[in-house]
N, C-alpha and C positions, 0 to 999 in steps of 0.2 A: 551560525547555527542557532543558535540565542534568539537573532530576530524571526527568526522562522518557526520557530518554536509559540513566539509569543504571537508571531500572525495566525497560526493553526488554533493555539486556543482562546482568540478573540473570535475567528470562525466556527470553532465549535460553539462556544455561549448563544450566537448569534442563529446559528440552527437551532438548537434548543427553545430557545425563545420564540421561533416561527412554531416550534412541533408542539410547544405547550400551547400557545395560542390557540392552534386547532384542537387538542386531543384532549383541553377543559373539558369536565363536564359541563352540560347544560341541561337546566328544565325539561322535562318531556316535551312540553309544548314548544319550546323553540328551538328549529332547526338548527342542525350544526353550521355555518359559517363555510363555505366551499371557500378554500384560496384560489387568490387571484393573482393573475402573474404579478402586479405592482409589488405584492407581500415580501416579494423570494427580490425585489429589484435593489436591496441592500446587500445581499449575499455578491449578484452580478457584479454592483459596482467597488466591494472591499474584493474582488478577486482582478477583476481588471485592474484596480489601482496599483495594487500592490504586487503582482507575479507579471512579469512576460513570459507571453504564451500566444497561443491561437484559441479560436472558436475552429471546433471539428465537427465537420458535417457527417453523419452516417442515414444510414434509410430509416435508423429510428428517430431522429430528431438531431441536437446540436448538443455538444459539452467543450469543457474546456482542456487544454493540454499545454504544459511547458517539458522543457527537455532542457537539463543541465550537465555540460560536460565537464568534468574531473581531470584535464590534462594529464597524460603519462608521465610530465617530468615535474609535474607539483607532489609536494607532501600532504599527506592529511591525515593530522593527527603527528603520530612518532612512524605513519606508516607512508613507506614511495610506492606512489599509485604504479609506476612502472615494473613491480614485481607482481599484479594481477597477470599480464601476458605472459609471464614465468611460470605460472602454476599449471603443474602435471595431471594428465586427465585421470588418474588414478586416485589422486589426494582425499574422494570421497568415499574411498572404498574402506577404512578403517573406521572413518567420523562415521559411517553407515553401515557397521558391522558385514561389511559385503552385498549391499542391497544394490548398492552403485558401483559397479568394481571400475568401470572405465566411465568419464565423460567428457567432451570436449567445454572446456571451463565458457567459452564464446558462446556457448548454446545451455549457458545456466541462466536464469531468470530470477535475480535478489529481489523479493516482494515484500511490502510492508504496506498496512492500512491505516489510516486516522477514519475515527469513527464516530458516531452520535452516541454510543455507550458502550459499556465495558459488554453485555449479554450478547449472542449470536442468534438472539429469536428473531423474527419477523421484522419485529419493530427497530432495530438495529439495522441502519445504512455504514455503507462505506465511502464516507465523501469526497477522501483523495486515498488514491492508488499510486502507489510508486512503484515502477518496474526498474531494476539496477540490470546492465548489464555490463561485462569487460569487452570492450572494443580495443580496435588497433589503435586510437589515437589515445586511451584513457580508461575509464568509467565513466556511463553515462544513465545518467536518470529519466525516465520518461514518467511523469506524474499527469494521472487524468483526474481532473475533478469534476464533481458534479455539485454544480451552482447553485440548481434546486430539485426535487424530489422526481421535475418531468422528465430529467435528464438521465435518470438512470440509466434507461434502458439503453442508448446512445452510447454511456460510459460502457455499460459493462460488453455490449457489442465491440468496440471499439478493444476495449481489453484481450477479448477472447481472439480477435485477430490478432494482436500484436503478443501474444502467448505462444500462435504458432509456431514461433520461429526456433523454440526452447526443447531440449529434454528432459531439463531439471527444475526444479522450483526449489529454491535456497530459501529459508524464513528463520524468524526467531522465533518459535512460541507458536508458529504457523497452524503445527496441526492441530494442536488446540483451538486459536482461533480464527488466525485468517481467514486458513482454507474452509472449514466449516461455516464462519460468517458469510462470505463470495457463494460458496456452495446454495444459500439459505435465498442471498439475493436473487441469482438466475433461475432456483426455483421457481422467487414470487414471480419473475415475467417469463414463465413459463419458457425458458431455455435451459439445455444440458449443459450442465459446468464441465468445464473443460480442463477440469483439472486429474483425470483419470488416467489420461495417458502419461503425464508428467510424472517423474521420480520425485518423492520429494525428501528432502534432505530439509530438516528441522534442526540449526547449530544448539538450542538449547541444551540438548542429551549430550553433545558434546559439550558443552561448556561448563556441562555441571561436573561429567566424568575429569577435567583438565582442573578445574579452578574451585570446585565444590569447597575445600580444605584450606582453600589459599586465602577467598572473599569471604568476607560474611555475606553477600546475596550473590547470585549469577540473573540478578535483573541487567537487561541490554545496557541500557545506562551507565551501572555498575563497569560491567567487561570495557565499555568504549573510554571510560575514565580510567580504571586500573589497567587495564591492559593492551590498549589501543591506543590511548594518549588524546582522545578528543576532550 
């Protein structure tokens, strides 16, 4: 987890560095600098290097995608992934004050974003996308990223499909930002976000009401260290 960690924020500096290049000021007189695919071809080649995945083709262009399985009979953390297919479709109905009262746990959708910055304006992308879900052999991760700025649209088409297949959307801190950020992106390329029909279940509100008293923060971090054992 450690090295994953330090791969995402070499890739984030490494974005940065392409968004300030362009987004300098310059003189009136001299044009701004259009990028050129060569610019984004250090992003291409530290994500080829370093993740197995594929290139995914959609009508809107090409992005990238790996998919990580969590075997059933591994631990991770102090927690056995094989007590995910034990979990009762009702388990949301209390952490959701009754907003969820039944859902089938397989058609929950655990989302999480790395981002170019902490704001959810315009200027804020979502580079990698993680979709968690509880399958019959595990937990499995489906992460889309986009390599460079052309790929968005690709990404987030790709996303809104592989959304379908959910009733819930599970996050940490979600509605504050994920869902808002996602929201903000499929505006700019003029698509409806698809997160309307979805329930969503935000763990934060529950984590503060359980452990508010216990931690001194309920930052994710926090909970996956004190309470989860990562």
């Amino acid at each position: 987890m450690d090295d994953l960690q330090e791969q995402l924020a070499i890739l984030r500096r490494k974005i940065r560095q392409i968004d300030r290049k362009f987004a300098a000021p310059r003189p009136e007189a001299e044009p701004a600098p259009v990028p050129r695919p060569e610019d984004f071809a250090p992003l291409h080649h530290f994500i080829d290097e370093f993740m197995s995945g594929e290139v995914v083709e959609t009508p809107h262009g090409t992005h990238f995608e790996t998919e990580k399985l969590y075997a059933r009979h591994r631990r991770h953390g102090s927690m056995d992934i094989s007590t995910l297919g034990e979990l009762p479709e009702d388990l949301l109905d209390s952490l959701s004050e009754g907003v969820i009262p039944r859902a089938n746990p397989a058609r929950w959708a655990f989302l999480d974003t790395e981002t170019t910055g902490l704001a959810t304006g315009s200027g804020t992308y979502a580079f990698l996308i993680g979709v968690g879900r509880i399958a019959p052999d595990g937990f499995r991760i489906r992460q889309f990223f986009m390599r460079d700025f052309s790929e968005e649209a690709s990404l987030l088409y790709a996303l809104e499909a592989h959304l379908s297949q959910f009733d819930v959307l599970v996050t940490y801190n979600g509605k504050s930002y994920d869902q808002p950020l996602l929201e903000t992106r499929f505006r700019m390329m003029r698509r409806q976000p698809p997160f309307e029909r979805l329930a969503h279940m935000d763990l934060l509100f529950g984590a503060r009401r359980l452990w508010k008293l216990r931690l001194e923060s309920c930052r994710l971090v926090e909970l996956e260290n004190q309470i989860l054992g990562f």
